[in-house]
N, C-alpha and C positions, 0 to 999 in steps of 0.2 A: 541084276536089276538095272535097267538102264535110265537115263538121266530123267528122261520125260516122267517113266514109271515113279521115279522116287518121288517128283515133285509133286506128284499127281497124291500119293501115298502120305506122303509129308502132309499135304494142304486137307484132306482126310481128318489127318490126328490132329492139326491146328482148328478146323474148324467145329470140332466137338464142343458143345455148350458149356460144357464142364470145364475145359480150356479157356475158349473167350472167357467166363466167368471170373476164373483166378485171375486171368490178365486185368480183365477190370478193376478186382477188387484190389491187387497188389499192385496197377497204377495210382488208384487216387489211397494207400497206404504209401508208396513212394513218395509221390505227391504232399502229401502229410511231412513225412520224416523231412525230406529236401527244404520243405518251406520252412522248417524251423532252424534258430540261429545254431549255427554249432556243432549239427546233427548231418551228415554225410548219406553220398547214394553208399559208401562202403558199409555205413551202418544197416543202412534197409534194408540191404541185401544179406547180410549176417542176421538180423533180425528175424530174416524168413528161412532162413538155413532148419532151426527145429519145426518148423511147419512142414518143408517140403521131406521130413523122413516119412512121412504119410502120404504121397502122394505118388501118383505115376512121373516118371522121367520128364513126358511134354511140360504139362502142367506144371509141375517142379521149374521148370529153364523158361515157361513162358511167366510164372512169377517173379523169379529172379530179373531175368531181362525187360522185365514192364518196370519194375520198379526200381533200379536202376537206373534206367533212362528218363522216366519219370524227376525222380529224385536228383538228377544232375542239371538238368533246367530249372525246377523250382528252387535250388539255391541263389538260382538269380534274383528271387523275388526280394528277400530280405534285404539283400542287398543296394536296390535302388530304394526299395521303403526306407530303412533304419539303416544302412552303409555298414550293414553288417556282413560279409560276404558269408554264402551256403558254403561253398567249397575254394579248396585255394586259387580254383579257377578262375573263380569268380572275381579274386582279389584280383585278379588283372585289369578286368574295367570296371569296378564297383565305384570309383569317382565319378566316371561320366555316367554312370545308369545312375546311380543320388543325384547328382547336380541336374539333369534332366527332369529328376521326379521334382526338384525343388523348383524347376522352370515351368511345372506346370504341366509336361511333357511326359507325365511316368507312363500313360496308354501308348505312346508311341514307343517308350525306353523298353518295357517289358512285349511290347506289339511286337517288335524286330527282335527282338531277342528270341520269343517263343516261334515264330517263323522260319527264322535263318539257322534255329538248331532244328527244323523238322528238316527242312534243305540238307545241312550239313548232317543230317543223322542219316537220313534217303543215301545221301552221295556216300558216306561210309561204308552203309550195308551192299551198292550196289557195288562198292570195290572187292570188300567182302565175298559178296556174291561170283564174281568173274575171275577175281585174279588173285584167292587168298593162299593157293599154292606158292605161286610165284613172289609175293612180297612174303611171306613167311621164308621163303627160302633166301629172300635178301636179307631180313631178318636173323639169319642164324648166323651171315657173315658177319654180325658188330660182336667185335672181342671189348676187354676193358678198355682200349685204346681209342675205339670209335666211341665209345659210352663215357670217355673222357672229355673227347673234343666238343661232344652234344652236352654236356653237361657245361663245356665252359661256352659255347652258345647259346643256349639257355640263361646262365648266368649274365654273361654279355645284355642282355635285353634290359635290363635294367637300366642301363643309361640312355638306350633309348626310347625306353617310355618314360623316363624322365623329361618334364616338357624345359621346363628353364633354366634347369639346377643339375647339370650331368655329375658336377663334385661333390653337391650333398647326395645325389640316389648314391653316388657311389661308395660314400661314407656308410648309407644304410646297409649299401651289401655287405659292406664287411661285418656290417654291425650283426649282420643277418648269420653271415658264412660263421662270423666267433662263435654263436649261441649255437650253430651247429655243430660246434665241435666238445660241446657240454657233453658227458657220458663214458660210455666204454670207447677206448680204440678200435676201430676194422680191424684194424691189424695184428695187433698186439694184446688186445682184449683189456687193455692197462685201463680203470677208472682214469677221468683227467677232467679238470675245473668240477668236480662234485664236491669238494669242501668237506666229504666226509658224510654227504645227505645221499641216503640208499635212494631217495626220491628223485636223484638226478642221474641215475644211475643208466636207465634209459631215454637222456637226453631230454629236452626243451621240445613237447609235444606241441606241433604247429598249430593244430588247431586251436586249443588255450591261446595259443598267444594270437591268434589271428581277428580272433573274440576281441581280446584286449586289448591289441591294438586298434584295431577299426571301429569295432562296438562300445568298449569301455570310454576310451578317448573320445568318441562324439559322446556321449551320455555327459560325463564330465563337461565337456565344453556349453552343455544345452542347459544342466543343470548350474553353471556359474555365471549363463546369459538370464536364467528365468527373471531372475528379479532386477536385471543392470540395468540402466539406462538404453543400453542401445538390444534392449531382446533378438532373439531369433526369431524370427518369421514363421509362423507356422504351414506345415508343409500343402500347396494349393491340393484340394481333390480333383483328379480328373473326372472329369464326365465325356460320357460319347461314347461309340465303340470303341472294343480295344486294337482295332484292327484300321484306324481310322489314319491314314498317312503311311501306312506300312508300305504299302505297294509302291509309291513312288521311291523310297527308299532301296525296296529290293530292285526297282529298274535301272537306278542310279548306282548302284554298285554290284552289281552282276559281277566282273573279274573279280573283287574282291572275296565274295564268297565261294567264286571256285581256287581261286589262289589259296585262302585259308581251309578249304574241305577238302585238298591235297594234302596241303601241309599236315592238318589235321589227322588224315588218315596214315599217312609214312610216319608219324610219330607215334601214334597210335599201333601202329604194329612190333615196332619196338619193346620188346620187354621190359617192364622196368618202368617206362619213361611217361606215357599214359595221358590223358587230355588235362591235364596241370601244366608241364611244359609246351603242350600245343596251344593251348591256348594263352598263355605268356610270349611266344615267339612269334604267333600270328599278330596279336596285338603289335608288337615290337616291329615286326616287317609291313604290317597295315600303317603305321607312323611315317616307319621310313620313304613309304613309294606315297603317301599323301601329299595332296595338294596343301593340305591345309594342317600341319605337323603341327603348327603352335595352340590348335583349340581342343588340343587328346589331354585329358584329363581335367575340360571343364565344360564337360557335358557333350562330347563330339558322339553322333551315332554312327559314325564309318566304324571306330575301334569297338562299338558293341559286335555290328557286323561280321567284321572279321573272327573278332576273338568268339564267339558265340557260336560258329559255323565248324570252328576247327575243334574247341570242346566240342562239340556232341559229335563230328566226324570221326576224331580218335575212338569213342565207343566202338565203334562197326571195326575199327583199324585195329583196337588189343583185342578181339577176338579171333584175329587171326593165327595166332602165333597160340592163343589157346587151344582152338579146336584141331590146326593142324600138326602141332607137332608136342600140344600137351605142355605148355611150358606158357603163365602166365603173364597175361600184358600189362596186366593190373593188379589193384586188389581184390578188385571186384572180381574178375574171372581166375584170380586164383581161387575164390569162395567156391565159383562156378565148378571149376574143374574138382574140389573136394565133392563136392554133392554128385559130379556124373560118376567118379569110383564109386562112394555110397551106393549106387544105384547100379553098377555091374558093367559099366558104360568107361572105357578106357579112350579117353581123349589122343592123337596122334596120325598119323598116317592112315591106317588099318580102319580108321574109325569110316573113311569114305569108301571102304570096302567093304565092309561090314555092316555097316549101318548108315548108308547113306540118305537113309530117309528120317533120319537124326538131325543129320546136318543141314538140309533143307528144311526141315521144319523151324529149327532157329531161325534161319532166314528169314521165312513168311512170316515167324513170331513177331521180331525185329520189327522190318517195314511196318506190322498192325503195328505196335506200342507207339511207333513213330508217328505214325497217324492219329493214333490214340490221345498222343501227346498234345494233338492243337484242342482239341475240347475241354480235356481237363486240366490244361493251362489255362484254356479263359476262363473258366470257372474258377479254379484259385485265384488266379487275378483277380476277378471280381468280388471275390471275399475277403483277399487280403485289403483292396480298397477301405476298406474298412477301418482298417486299421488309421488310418490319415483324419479321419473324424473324430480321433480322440484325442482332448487336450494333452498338451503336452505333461502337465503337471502327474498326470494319471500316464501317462506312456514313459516318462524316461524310467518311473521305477520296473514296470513293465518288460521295458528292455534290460536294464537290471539283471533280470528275475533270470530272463531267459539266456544273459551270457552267463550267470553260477548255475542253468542248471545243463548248457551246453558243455562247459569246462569241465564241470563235475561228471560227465556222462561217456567225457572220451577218455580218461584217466581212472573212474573209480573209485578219487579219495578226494581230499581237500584240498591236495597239492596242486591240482591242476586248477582249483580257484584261486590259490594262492599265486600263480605263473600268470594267470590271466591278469590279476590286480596290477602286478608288479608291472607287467610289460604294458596294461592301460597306463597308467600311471606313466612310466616312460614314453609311451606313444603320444601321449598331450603333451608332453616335452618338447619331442622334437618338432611334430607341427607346428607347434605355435613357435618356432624358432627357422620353420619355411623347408625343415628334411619332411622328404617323400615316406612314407611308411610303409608301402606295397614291396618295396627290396628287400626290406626286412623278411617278411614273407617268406620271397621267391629267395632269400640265401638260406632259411630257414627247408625249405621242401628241398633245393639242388645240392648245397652243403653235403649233405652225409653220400649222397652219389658222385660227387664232382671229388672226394675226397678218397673214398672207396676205391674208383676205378684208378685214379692217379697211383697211387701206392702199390693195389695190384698190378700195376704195368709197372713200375719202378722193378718190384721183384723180380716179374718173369723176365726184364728186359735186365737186370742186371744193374741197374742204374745206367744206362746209356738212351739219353733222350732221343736220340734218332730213332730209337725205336718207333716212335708218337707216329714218326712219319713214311715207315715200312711200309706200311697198309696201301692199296689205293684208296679205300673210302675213310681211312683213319686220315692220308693226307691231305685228298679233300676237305674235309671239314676243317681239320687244321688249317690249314692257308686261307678258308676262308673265316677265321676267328680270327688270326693275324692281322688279313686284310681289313678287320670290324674297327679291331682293337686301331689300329694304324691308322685310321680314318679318322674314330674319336678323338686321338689323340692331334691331328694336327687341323681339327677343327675346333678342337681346342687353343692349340695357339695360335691360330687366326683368328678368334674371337678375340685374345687378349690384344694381338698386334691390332685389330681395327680399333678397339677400346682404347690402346694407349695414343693411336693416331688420333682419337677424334678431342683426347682430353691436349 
């Protein structure tokens, strides 16, 4: 069958009523899961896993991937409403998309956000689409020694989305990287910092604590201003279209959203690594190349921009390594890849020989969801608005409700309400003492990989560090984390030298 023929054949079985149908319906059921605190596009998509054993293959992959994609945008929603962030992605810029909504500004925060991910989700699939042979096969060169050096650039980001406090974010990361090291060893399988609790057994689950730090810690802070003297301001509603100032935005930063739907996508295709770190590095490299670094994290819409463009880009990027060689980018398309065996369907090479009217048909899936995407984002927008009309006295328990039953729901028991309390509880701590809480996070998601890979290179190298840098793309990245690190550090003490000159 030749290429035209499959497309041709593909766009056939996509366009079957029964197809669009599910697409619809498992977009605005994405849509749903996403918009709530807590609740994950990994969840939607597991969620739909016993549905699609009933169903034909398309339909099956056009549920999964509607919803999905759906579901990794509408986490943004929560997050500029309630600074609750949907996914850890989100925790990247969830300060500037809140402090926007609280400027009055949330139609524009959520406007660029739902735009620059249909952009960055387009430029995804079209890389996808052209060149997912060839970045899969870049893809299969990263051993633990590149997935080391990306793990400690990754990690790295943290001081620079730190806007004023490079020594407190930094404190957080460690604070981040200890809790990652709660659980069993990689290595060695040994319990370590469990105390004896079979409940920490599996480590300090992110999402509980991402709840608790961002969602519990504002609740707390809102509920000890209700009655003070100086209250919190309750949040302005926007009115007007939701699309009203967006465009001048996307004309005003054109490079920045192909610079991040690059990034985006080469991260994205990486196994393992997924639109979590893409969208943490994009933010971190959108900081660095700005005009205007010191207004990122209090309410700037360039770092929505970025980081907004390179999350949904990586979507289209971890399918590559999926479909081509069967070997998950995510979690989401490891689900993927369980449901095409179910179905008779061996993801890999063979599969574009075989059935290459499979393979295009996710494509044209794609792009429609992607599309799909800008109507019933404004539509949730315009319902979640809603939520802004309700006194606060009636919404903080509200939010409440919805971080015990987002913690309870990714865990199973009570322990993961118990992890969320503990870490709100500390998350108000450190804010009101001026630490960054987003490190925490981001050491809590790269932790258990940054840890992982180091150790497997230790073995296979013998303990001899040179090895780090054998590689050509292990050296690369290497030297350019050095160069990061090296940079921090001695604009570090030229902050202190001008500070002690000027006292």
């Amino acid at each position: 069958m030749g290429t035209f023929d499959a497309i041709y054949a593909a766009a056939l079985l996509v366009m079957d009523p029964t197809v669009l149908l599910t697409a619809l319906l498992a977009g605005m059921f994405g849509m749903f899961v996403g918009a709530m605190p807590g609740l994950t596009a990994t969840m939607a998509t597991a969620l739909l896993v016993p549905i699609t054993f009933f169903m034909d293959p398309i339909p099956a992959l056009a549920a999964i991937v509607t919803a999905s994609g759906m579901a990794i945008f509408a986490g943004d929603i929560p997050g500029a409403l309630l600074r609750i962030p949907g996914t850890p992605a989100s925790a990247a810029y969830v300060e500037d998309s809140h402090r926007l909504a609280r400027q009055g500004k949330l139609n524009l925060a959520l406007g660029v956000s739902l735009v620059v991910s249909c952009i960055g989700g387009l430029f995804g699939i079209a890389v996808l689409f052209l060149a997912a042979p060839i970045l899969a096969e870049f893809a299969l060169k990263f051993t633990s020694y590149e997935y080391f050096w990306l793990a400690a650039l990754g990690l790295s980001c943290a001081i620079f989305i730190a806007s004023a406090a490079p020594l407190k974010a930094g404190i957080s990361l460690l604070i981040g990287l200890a809790l990652a090291t709660v659980g069993l060893d990689p290595t060695t399988g040994v319990p370590r910092f469990t105390f004896g609790s079979t409940n920490l057994l599996a480590g300090v689950e992110f999402i509980p604590a991402m709840i608790g730090l961002f969602a519990l810690a504002e609740v707390m802070r809102g509920v000890i201003r209700l009655n003070s003297a100086d209250p919190v301001q309750a949040m302005p509603v926007s009115s007007g279209p939701l699309f009203k100032g967006v465009g001048g935005v996307i004309r005003k930063h054109p490079k920045n959203i192909l610079r991040s739907s690059i990034l985006g996508t080469l991260i994205g295709a990486l196994p393992g690594a997924g639109a979590d770190i893409a969208a943490w590095m994009a933010y971190a490299v959108s900081k660095r190349f700005s005009k205007t670094p010191e207004a990122y994290g209090k309410g700037h819409v360039e770092g929505l921009v970025d980081a907004s463009s390179a999350n949904n880009a990586a979507v289209g990027g971890s399918w590559i390594p999926a479909l081509v060689f069967g070997i998950p980018g995510d979690s989401v398309t490891a689900i993927v890849i369980g449901v095409l065996y179910m179905k008779g369907l061996n993801p890999g090479p063979t599969v574009f020989l075989q059935n290459p009217q499979l393979i295009y048909a996710v494509f044209i899936i794609f792009i429609l969801s992607t599309l799909l995407l800008l109507p019933l984002g404004w539509a949730t927008v315009r319902a979640a608005r809603q939520v802004l009309r309700v006194p606060r006295r009636i919404l903080l328990p509200m939010v409440l409700s919805f971080c015990l039953v987002g913690s309870f729901a990714m865990t199973n028991s009570s322990f993961g309400i118990i992890v969320m309390l503990a870490l709100g509880l500390f998350g108000w701590l450190l804010e009101e003492n001026g630490f960054p809480v987003a490190p925490i996070i981001l050491g809590l998601v790269l932790g258990p990989m940054f840890e992982r890979m180091f150790m497997t290179s230790m073995i296979k190298s013998g303990g001899d560090l040179s090895a780090f840098f054998d590689r050509p793309i292990a050296a690369v990245l290497g030297v350019c984390v050095l160069l990061l690190w090296s940079y921090a550090l001695i604009s570090a003490v030229n902050r202190m030298a001008r500070k002690k000159g000027l006292a």
